[in-house]
C-alpha positions in Angstrom: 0.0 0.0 0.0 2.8 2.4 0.6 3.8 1.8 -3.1 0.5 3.3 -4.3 -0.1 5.9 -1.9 3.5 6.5 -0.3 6.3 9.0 -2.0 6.2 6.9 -5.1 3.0 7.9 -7.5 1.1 5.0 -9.1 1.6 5.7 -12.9 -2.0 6.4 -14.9 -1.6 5.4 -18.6 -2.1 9.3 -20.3 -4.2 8.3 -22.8 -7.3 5.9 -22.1 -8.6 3.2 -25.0 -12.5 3.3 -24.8 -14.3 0.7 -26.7 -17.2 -1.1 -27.7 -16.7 -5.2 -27.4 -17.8 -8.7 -29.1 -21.4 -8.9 -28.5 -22.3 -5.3 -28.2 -24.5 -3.3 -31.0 -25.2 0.0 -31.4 -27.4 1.8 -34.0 -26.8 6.1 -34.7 -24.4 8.2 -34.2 -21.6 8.1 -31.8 -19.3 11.0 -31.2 -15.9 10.3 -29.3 -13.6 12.6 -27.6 -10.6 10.2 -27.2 -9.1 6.8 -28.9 -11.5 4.3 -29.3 -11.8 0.9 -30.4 -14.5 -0.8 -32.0 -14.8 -4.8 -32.2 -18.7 -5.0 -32.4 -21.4 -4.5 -35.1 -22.0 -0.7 -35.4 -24.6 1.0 -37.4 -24.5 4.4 -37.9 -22.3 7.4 -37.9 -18.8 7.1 -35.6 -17.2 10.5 -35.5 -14.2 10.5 -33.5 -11.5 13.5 -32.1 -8.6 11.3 -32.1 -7.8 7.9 -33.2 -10.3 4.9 -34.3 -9.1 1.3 -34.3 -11.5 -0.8 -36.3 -10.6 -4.1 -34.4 -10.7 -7.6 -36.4 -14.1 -8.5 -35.1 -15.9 -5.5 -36.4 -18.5 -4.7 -38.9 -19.6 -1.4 -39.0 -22.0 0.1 -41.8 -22.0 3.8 -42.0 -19.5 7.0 -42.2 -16.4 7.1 -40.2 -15.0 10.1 -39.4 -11.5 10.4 -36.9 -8.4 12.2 -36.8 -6.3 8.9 -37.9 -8.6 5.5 -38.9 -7.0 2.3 -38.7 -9.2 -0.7 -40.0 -8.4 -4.6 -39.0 -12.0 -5.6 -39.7 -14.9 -4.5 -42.1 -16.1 -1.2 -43.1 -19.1 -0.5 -45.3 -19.2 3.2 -46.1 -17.1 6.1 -46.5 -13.8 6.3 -44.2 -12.4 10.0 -43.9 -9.2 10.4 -42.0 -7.9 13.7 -41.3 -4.2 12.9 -41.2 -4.3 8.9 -41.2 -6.2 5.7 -42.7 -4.4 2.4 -42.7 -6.1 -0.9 -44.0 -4.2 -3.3 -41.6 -3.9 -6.8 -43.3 -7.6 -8.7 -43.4 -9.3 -5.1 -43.2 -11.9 -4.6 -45.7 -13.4 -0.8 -46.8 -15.9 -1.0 -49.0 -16.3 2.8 -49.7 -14.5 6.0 -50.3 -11.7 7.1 -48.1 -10.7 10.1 -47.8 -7.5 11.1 -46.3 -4.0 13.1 -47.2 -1.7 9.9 -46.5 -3.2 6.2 -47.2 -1.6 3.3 -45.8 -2.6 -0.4 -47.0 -0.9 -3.4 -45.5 -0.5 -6.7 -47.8 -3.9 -8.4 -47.3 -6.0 -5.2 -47.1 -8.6 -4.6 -49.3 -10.0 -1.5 -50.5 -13.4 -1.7 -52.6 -13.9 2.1 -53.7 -12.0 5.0 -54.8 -9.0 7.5 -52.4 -9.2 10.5 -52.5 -6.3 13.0 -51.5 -6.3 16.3 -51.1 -4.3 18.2 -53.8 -1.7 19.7 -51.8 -1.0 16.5 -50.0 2.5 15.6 -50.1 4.7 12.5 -51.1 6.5 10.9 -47.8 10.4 10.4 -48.2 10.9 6.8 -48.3 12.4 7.6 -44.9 9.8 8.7 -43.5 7.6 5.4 -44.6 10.3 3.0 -43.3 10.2 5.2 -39.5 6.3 4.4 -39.7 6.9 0.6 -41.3 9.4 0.2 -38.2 7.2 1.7 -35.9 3.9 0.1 -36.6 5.4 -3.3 -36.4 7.1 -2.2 -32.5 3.2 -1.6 -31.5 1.8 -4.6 -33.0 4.3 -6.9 -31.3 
């Protein structure tokens, strides 16, 4: 007990994962502050202020909105990332995306159009190793 309330301070993760799990549905709109995770069957509009993980498990039919989009499971309507969408291998987007910088893994399938803005620009190949490199650090 003197570990969590002595001199030492109990360190609180800075950023919390919300999410919706197997088994849960939900129909309409849902607006997030903060990263969330989805692995259940949404319907509707998910408008988020940070980052969106569409986990493996999920289905969701309807706009997505968030500030970087990252797809493992299925998507059936229009993705728009405002810096980031990545199709992680065995993620499906059947719609438009729409986002300055597009990442699709081996195994990802996109089943629409991109769209990037025109004054979107190229990444040094640099650049797309550092995120290669860093992506697979996380995943492991």
């Amino acid at each position: 007990m003197g570990e969590l309330w002595g001199n030492n301070k109990l360190k609180v993760p800075t950023e919390l994962i919300r999410f919706l799990d197997r088994g849960d549905k939900l129909e309409g709109t849902l607006e997030l502050a903060g990263t969330f995770r989805i692995e259940s069957q949404v319907k509707g509009t998910v408008r988020c202020k940070n980052r969106l993980i569409v986990g493996e498990h999920a289905q969701v039919e309807g706009e997505i909105e968030a500030v970087i989009v990252t797809v493992a499971g299925k998507v059936d309507g229009n993705v728009r990332g405002t810096t980031l969408v990545e199709i992680l291998p065995g993620g499906v987007v059947k719609g438009e995306v729409f986002t300055p910088s597009l990442v699709m893994y081996r195994g990802a399938v996109l089943m629409g159009n991109s769209h990037m803005p025109a004054d979107a620009k190229p990444a040094r190949v640099e650049e797309a190793l550092d995120f290669v490199e860093l992506n697979a650090r996380s995943a492991s």
